[in-house]
PQR file with spaces between the fields and no chain letter, atoms N, CA, C, O and H, PARSE charges and radii, in Angstrom:
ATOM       1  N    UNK     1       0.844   -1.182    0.000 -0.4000 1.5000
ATOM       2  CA   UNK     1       0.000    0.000    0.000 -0.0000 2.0000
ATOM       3  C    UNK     1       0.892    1.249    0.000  0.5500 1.7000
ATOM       4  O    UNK     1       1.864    1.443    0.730 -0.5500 1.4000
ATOM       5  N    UNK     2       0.602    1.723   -0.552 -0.4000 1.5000
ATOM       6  CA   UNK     2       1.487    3.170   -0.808 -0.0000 2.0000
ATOM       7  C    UNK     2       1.091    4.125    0.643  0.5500 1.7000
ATOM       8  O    UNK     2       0.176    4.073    1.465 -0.5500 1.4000
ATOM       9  H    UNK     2      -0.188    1.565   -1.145  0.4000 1.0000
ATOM      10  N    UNK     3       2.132    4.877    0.485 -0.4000 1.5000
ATOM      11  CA   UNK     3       1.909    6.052    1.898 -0.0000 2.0000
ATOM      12  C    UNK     3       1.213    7.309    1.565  0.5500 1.7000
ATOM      13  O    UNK     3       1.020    7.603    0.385 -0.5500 1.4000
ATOM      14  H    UNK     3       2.875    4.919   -0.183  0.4000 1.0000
ATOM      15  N    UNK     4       0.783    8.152    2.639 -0.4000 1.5000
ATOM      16  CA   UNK     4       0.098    8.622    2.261 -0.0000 2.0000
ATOM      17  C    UNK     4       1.330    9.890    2.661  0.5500 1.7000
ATOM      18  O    UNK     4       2.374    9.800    3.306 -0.5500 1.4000
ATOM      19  H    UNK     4       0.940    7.913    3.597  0.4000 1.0000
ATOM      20  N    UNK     5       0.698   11.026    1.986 -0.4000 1.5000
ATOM      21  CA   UNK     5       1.791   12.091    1.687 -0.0000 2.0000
ATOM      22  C    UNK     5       1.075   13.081    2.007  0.5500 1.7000
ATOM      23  O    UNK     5       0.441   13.807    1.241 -0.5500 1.4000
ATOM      24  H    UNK     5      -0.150   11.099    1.462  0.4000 1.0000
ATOM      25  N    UNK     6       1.169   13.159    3.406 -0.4000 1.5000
ATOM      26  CA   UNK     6       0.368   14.300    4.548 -0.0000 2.0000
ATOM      27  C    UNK     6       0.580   15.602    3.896  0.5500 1.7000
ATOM      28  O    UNK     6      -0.317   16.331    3.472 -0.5500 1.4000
ATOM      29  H    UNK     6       1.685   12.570    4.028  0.4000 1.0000
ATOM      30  N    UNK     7       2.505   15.951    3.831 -0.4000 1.5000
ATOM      31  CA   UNK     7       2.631   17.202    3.697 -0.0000 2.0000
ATOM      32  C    UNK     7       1.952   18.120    2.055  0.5500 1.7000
ATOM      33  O    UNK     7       1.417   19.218    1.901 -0.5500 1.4000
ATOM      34  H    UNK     7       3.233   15.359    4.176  0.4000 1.0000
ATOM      35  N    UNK     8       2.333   16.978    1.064 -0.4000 1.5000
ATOM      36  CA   UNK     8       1.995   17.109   -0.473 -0.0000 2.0000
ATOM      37  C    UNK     8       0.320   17.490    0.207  0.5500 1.7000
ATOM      38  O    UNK     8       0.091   18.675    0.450 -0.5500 1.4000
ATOM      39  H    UNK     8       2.768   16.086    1.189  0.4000 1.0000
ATOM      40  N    UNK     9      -0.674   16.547    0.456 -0.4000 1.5000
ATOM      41  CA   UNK     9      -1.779   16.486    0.645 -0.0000 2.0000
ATOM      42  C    UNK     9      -2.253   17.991    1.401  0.5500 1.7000
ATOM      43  O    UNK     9      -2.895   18.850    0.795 -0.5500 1.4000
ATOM      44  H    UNK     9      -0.488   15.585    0.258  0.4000 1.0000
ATOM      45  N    UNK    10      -1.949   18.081    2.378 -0.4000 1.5000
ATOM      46  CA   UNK    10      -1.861   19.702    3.169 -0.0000 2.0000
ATOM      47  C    UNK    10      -1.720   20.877    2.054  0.5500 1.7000
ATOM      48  O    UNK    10      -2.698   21.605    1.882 -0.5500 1.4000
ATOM      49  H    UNK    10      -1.428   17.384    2.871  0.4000 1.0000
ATOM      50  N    UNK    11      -1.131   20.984    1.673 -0.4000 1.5000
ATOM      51  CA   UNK    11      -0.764   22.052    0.876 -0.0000 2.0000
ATOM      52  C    UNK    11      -1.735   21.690   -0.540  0.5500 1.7000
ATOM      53  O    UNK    11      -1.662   22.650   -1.308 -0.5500 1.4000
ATOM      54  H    UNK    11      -0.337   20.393    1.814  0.4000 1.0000
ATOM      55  N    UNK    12      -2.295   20.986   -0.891 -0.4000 1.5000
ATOM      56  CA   UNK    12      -3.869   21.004   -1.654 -0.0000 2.0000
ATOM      57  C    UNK    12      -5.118   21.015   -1.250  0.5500 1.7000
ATOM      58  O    UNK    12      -6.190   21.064   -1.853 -0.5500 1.4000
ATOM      59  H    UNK    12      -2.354   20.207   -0.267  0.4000 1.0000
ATOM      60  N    UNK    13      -4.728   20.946    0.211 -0.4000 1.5000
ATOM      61  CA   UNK    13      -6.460   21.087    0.961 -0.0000 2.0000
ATOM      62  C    UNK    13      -6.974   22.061    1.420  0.5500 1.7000
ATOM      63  O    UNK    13      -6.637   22.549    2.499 -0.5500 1.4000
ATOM      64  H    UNK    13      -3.857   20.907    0.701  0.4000 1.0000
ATOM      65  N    UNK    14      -8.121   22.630    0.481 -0.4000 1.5000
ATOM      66  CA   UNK    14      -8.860   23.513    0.344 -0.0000 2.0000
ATOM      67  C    UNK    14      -9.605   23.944    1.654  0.5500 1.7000
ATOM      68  O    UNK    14     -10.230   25.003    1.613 -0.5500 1.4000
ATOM      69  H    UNK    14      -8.395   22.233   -0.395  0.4000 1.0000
ATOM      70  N    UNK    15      -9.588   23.060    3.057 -0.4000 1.5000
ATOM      71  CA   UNK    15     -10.590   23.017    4.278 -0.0000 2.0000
ATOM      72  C    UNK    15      -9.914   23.881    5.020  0.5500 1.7000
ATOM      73  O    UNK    15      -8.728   23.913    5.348 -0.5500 1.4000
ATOM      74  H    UNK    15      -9.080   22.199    3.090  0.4000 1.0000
ATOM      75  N    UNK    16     -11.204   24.881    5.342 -0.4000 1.5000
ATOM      76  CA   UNK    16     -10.765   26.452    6.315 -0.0000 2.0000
ATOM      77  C    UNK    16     -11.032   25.563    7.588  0.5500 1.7000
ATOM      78  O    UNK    16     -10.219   25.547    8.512 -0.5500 1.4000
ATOM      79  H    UNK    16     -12.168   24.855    5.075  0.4000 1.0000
ATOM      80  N    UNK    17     -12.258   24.782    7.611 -0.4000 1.5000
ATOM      81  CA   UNK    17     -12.114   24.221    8.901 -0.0000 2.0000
ATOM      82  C    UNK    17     -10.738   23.828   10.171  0.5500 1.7000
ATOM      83  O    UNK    17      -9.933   23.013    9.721 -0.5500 1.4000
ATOM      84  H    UNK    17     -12.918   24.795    6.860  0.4000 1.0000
ATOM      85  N    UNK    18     -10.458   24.274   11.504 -0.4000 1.5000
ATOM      86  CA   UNK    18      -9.012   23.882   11.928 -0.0000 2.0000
ATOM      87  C    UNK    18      -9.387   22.562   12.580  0.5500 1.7000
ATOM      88  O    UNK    18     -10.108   22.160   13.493 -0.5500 1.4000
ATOM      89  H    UNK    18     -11.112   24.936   11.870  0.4000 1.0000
ATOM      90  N    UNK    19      -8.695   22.167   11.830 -0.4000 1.5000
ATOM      91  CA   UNK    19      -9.063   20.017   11.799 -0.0000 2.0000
ATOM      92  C    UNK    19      -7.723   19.256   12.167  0.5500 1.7000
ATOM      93  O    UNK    19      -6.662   19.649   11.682 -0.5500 1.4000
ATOM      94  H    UNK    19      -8.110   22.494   11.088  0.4000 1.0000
ATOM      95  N    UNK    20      -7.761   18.302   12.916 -0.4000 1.5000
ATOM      96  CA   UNK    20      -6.874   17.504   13.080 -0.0000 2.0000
ATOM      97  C    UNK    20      -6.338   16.485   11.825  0.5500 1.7000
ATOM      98  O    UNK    20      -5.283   15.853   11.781 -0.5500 1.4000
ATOM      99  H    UNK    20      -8.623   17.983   13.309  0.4000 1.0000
ATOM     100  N    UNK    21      -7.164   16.532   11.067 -0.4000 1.5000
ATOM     101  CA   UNK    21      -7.049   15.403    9.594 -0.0000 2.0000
ATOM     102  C    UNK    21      -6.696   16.281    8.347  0.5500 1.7000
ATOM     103  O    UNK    21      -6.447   15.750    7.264 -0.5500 1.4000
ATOM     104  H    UNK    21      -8.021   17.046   11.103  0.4000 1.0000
ATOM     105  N    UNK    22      -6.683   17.432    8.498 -0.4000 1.5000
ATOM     106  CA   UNK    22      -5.854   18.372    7.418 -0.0000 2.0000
ATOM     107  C    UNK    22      -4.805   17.588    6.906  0.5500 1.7000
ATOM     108  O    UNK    22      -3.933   17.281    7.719 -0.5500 1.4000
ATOM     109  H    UNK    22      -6.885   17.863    9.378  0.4000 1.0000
ATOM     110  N    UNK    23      -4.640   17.049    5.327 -0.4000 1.5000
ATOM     111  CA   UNK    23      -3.997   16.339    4.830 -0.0000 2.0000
ATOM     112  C    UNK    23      -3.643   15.073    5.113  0.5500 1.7000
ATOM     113  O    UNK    23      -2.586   14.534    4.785 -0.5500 1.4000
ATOM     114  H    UNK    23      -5.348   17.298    4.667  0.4000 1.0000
ATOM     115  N    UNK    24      -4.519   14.606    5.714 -0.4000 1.5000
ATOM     116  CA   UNK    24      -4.799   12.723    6.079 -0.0000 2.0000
ATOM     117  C    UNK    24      -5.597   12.468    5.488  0.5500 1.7000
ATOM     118  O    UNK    24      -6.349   11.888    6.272 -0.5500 1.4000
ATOM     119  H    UNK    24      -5.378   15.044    5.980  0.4000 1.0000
ATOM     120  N    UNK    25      -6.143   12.478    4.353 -0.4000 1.5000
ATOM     121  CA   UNK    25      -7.358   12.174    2.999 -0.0000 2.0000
ATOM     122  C    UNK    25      -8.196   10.852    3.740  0.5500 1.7000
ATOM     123  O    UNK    25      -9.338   10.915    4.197 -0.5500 1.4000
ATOM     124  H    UNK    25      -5.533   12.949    3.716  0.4000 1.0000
ATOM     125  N    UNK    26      -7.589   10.031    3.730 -0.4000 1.5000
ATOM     126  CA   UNK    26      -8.288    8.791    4.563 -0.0000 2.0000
ATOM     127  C    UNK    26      -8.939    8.989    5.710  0.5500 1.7000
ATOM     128  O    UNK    26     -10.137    8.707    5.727 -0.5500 1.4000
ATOM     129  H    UNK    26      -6.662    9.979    3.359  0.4000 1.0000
ATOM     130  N    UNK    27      -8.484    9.365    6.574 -0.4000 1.5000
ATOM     131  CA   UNK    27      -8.788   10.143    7.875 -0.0000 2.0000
ATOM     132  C    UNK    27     -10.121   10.798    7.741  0.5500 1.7000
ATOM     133  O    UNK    27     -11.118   10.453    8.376 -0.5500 1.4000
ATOM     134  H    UNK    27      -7.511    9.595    6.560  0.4000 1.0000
ATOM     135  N    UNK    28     -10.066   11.842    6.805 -0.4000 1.5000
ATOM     136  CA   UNK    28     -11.086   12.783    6.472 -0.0000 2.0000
ATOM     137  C    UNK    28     -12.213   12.397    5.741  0.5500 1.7000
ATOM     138  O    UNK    28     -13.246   13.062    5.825 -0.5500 1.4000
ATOM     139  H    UNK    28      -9.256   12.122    6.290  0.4000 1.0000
ATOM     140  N    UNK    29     -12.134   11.289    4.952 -0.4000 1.5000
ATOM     141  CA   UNK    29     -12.592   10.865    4.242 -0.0000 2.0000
ATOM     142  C    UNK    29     -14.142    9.803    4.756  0.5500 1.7000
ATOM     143  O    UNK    29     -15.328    9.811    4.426 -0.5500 1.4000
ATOM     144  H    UNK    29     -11.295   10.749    4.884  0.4000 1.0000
ATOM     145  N    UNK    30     -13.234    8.922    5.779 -0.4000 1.5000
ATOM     146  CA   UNK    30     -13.904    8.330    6.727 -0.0000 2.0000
ATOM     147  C    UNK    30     -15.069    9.296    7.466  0.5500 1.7000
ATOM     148  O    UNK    30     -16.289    9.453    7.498 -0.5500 1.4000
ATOM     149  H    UNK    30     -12.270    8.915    6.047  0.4000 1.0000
ATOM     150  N    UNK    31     -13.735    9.867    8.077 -0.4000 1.5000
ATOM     151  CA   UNK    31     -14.556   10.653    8.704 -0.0000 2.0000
ATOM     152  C    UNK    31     -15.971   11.149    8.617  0.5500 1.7000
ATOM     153  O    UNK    31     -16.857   10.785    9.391 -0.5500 1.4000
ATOM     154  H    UNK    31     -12.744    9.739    8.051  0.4000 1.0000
ATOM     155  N    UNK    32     -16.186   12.286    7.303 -0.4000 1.5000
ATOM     156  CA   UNK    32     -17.318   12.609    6.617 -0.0000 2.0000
ATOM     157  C    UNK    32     -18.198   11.730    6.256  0.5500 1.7000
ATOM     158  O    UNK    32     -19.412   11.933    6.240 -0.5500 1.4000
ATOM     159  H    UNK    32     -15.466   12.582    6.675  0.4000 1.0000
ATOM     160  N    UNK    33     -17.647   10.713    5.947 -0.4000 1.5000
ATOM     161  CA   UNK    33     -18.746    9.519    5.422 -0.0000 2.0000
ATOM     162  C    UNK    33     -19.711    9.102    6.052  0.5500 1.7000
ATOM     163  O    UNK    33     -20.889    9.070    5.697 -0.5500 1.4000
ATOM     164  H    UNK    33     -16.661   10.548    5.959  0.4000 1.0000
ATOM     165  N    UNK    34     -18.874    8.502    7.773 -0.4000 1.5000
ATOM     166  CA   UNK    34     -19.857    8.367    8.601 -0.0000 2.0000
ATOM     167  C    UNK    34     -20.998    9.061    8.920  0.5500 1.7000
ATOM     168  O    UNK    34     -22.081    8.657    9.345 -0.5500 1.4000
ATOM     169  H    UNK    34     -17.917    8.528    8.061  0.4000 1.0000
ATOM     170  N    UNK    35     -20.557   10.292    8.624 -0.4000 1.5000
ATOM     171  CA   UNK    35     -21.578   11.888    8.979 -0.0000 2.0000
ATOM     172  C    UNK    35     -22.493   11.541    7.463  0.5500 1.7000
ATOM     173  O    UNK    35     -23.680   11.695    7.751 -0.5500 1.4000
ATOM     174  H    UNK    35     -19.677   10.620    8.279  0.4000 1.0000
ATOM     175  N    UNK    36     -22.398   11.265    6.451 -0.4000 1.5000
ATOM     176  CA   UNK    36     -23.246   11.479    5.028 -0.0000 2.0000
ATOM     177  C    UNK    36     -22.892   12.896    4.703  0.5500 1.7000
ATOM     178  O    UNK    36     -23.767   13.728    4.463 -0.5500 1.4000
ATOM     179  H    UNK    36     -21.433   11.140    6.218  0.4000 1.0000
ATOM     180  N    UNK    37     -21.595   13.181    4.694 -0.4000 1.5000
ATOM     181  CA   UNK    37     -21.285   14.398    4.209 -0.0000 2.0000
ATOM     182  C    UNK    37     -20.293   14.555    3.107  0.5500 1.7000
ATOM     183  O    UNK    37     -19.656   13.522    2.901 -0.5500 1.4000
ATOM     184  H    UNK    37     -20.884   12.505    4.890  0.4000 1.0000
ATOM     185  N    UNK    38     -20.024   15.445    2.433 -0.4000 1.5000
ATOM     186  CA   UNK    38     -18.879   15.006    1.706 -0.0000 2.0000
ATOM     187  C    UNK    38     -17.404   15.922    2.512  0.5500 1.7000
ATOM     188  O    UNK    38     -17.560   16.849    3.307 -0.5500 1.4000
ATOM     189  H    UNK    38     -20.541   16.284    2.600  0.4000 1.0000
ATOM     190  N    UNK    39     -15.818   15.292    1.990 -0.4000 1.5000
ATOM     191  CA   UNK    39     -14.994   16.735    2.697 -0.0000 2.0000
ATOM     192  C    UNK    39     -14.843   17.812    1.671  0.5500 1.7000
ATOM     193  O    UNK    39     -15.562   17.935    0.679 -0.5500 1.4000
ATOM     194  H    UNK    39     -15.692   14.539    1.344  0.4000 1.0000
ATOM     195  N    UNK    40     -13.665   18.714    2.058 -0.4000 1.5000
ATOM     196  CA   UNK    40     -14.183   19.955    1.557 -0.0000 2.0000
ATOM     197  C    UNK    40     -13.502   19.953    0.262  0.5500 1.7000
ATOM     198  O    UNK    40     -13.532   20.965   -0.437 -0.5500 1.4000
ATOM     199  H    UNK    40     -13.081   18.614    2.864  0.4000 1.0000
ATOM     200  N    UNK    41     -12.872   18.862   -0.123 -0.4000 1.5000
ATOM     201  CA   UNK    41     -11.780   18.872   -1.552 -0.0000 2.0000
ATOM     202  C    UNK    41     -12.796   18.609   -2.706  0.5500 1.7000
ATOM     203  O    UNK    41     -12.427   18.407   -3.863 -0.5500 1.4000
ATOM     204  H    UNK    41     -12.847   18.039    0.445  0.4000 1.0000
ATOM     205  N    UNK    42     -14.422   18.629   -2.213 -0.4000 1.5000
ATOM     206  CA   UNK    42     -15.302   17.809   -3.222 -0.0000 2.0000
ATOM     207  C    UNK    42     -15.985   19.242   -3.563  0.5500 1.7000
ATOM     208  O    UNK    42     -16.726   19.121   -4.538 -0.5500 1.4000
ATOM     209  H    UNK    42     -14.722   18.793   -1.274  0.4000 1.0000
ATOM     210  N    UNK    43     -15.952   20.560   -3.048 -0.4000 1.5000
ATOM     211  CA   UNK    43     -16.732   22.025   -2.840 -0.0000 2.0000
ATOM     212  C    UNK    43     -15.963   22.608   -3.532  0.5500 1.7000
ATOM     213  O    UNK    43     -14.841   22.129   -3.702 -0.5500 1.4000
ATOM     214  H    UNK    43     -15.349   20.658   -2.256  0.4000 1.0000
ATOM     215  N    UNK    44     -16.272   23.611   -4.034 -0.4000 1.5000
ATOM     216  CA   UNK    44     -15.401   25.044   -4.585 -0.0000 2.0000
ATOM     217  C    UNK    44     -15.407   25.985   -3.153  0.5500 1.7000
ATOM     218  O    UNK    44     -16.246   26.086   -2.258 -0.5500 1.4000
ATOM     219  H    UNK    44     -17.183   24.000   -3.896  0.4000 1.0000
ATOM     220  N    UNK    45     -14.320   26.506   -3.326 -0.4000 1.5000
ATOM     221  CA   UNK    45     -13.693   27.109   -2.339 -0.0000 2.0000
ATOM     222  C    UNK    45     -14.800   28.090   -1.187  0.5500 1.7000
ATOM     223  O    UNK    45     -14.660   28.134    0.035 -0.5500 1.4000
ATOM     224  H    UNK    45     -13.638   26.425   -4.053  0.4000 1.0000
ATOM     225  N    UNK    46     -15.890   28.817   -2.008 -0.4000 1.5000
ATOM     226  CA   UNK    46     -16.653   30.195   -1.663 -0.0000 2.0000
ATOM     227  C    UNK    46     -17.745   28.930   -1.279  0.5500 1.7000
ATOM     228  O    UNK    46     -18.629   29.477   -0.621 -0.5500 1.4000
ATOM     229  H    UNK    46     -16.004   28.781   -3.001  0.4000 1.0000
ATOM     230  N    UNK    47     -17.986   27.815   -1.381 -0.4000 1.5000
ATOM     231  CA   UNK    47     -18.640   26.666   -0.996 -0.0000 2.0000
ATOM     232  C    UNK    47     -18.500   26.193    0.482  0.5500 1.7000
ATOM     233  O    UNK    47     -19.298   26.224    1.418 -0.5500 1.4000
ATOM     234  H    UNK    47     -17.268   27.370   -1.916  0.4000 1.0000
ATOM     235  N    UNK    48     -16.810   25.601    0.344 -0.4000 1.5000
ATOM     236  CA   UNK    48     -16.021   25.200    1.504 -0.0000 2.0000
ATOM     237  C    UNK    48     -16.370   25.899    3.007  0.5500 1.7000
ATOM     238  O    UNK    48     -16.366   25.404    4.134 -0.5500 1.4000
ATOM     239  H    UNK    48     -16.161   25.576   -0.417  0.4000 1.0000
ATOM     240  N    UNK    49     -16.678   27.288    2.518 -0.4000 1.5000
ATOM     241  CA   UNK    49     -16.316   28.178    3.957 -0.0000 2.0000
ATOM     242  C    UNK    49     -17.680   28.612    4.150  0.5500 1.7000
ATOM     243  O    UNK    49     -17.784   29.722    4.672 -0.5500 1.4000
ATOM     244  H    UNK    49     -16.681   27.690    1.602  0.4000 1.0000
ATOM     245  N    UNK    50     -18.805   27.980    3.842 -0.4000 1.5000
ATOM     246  CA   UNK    50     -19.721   28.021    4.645 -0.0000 2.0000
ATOM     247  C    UNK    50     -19.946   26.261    5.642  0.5500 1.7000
ATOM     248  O    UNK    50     -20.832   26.136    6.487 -0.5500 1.4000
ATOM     249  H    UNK    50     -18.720   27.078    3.417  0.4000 1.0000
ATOM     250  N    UNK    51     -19.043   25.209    5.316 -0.4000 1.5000
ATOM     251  CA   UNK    51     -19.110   24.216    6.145 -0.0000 2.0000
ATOM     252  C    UNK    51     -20.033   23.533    5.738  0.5500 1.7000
ATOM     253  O    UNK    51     -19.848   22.368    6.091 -0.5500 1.4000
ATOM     254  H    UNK    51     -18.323   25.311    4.629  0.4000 1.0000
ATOM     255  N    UNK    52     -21.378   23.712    4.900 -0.4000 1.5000
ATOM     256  CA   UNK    52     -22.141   22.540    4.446 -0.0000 2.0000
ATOM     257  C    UNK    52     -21.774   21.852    3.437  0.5500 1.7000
ATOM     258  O    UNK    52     -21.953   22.126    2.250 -0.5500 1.4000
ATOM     259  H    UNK    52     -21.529   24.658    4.613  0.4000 1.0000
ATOM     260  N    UNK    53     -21.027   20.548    4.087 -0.4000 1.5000
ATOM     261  CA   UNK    53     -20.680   19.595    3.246 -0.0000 2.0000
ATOM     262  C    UNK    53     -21.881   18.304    3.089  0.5500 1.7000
ATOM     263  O    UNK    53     -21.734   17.093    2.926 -0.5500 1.4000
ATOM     264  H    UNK    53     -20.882   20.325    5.051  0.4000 1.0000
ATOM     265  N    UNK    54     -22.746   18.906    3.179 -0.4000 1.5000
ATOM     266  CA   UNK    54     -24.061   18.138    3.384 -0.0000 2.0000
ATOM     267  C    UNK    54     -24.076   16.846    1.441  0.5500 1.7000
ATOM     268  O    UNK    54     -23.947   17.644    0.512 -0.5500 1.4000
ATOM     269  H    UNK    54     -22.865   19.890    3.312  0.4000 1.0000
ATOM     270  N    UNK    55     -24.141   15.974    1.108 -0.4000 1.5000
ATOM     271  CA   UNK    55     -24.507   15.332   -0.169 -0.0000 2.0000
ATOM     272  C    UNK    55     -25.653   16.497   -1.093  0.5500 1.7000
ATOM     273  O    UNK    55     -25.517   17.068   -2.175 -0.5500 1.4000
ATOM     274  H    UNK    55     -24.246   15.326    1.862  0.4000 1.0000
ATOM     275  N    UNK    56     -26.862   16.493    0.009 -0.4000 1.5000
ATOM     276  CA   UNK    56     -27.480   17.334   -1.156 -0.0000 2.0000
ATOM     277  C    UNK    56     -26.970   18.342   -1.464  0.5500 1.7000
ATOM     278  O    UNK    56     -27.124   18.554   -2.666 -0.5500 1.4000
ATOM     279  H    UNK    56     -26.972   16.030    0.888  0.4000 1.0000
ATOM     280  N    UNK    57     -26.189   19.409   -0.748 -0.4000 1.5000
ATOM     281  CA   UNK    57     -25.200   20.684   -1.173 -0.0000 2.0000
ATOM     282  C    UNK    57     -24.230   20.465   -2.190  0.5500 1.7000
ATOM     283  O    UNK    57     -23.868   21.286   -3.033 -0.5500 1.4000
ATOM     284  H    UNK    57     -26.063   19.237    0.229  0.4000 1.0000
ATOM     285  N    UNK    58     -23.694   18.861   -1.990 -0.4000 1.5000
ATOM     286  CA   UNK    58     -22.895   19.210   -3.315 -0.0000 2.0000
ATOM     287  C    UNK    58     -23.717   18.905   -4.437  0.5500 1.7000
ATOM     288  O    UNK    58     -23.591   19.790   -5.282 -0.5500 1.4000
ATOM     289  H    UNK    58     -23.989   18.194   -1.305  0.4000 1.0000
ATOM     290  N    UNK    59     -24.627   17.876   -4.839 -0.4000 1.5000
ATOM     291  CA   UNK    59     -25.361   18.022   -5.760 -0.0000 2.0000
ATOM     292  C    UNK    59     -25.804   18.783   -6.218  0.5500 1.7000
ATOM     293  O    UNK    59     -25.902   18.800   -7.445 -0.5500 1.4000
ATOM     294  H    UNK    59     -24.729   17.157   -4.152  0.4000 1.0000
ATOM     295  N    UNK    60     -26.283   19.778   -5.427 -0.4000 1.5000
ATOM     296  CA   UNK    60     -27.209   21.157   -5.503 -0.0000 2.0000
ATOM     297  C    UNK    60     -25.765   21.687   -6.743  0.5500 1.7000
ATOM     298  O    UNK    60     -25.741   21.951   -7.945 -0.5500 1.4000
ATOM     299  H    UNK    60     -26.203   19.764   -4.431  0.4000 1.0000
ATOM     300  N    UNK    61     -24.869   21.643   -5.794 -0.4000 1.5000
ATOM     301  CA   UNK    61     -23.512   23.025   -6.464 -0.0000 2.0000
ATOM     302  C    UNK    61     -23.373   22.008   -7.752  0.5500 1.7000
ATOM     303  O    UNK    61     -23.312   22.605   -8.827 -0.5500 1.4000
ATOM     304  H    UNK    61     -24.888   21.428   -4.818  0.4000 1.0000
ATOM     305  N    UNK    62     -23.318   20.653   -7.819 -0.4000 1.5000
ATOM     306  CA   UNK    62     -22.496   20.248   -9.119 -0.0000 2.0000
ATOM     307  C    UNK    62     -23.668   20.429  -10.375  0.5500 1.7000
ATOM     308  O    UNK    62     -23.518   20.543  -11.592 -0.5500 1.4000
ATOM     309  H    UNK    62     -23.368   20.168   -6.946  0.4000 1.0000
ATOM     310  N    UNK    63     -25.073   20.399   -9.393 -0.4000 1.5000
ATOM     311  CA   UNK    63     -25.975   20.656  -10.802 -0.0000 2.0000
ATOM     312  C    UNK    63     -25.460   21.959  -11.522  0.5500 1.7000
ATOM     313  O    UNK    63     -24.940   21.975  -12.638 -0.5500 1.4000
ATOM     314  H    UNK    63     -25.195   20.307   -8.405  0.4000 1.0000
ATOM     315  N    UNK    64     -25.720   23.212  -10.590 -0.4000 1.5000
ATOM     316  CA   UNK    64     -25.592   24.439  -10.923 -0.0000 2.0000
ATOM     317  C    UNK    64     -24.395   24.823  -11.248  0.5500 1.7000
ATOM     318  O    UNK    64     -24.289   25.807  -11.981 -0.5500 1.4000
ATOM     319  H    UNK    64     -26.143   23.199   -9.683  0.4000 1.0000
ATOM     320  N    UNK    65     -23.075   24.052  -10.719 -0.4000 1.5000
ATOM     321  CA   UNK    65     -22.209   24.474  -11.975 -0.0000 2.0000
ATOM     322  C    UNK    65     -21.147   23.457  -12.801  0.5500 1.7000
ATOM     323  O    UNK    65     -20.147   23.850  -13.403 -0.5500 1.4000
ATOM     324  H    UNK    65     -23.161   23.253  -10.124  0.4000 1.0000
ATOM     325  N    UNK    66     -21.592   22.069  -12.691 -0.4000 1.5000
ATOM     326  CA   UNK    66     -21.031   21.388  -13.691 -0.0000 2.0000
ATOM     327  C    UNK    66     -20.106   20.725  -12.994  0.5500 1.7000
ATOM     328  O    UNK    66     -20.355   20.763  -11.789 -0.5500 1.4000
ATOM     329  H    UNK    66     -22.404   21.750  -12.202  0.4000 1.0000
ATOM     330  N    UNK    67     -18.764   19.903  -13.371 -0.4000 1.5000
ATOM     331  CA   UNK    67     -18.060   19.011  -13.332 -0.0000 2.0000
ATOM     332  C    UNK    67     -16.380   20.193  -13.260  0.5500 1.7000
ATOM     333  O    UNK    67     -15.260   19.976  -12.796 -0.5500 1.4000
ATOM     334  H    UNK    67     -18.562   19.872  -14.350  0.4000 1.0000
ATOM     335  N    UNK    68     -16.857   21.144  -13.813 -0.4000 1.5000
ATOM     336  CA   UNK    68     -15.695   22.326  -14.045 -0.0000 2.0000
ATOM     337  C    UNK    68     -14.928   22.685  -13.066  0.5500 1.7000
ATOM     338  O    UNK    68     -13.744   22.934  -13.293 -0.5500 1.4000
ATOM     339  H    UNK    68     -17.766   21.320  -14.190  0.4000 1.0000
ATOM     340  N    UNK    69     -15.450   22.779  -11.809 -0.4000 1.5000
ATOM     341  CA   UNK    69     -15.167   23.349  -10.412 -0.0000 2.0000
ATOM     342  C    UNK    69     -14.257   22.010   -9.765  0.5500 1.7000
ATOM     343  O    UNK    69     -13.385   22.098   -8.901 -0.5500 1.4000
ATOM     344  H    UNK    69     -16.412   22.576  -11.625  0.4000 1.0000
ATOM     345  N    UNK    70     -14.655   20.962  -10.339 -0.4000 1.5000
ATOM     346  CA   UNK    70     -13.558   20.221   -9.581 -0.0000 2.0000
ATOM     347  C    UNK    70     -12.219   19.890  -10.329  0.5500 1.7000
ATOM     348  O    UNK    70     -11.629   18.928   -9.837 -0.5500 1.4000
ATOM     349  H    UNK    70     -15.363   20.890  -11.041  0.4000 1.0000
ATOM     350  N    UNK    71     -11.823   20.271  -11.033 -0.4000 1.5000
ATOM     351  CA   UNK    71     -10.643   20.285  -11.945 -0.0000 2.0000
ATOM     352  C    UNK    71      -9.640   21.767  -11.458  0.5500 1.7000
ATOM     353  O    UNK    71      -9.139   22.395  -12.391 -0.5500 1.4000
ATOM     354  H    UNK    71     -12.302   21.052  -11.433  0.4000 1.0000
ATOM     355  N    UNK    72      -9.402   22.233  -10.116 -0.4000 1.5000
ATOM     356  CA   UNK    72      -9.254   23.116   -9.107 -0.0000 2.0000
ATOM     357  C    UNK    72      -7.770   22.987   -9.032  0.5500 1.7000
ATOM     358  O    UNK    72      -7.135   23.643   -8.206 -0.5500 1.4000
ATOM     359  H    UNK    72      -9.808   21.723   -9.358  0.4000 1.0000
């Protein structure tokens, strides 16, 4: 299994939230899931920093603006 590359990972993560899993993708990943949420690498940024990582929010955002926003 390959390692995971905290610092690389940190320095692409878009989450204003102050989180203990900042660049632990797995960590975070889990995390949210359990909740039915998504994390914040799945939002556009002006998204991110209102904290609703709710499923229907991102649907809502990917209807209204496409597949474009995640290519970030």
């Amino acid at each position: 299994m390959k390692e995971c590359s905290f610092e690389k990972n940190k320095e692409k993560c878009n989450c204003t939230y102050p989180c203990s899993k900042k660049g632990i993708c797995c960590e975070c990943i889990e995390y949210h899931r359990k909740r039915g949420e998504m994390p914040a690498c799945y939002f556009p940024d002006d998204i991110e920093e209102t904290y609703d990582r709710s499923i229907e929010n991102f649907i809502k955002i990917f209807n209204e603006r496409g597949s474009g926003y995640l290519n970030n």
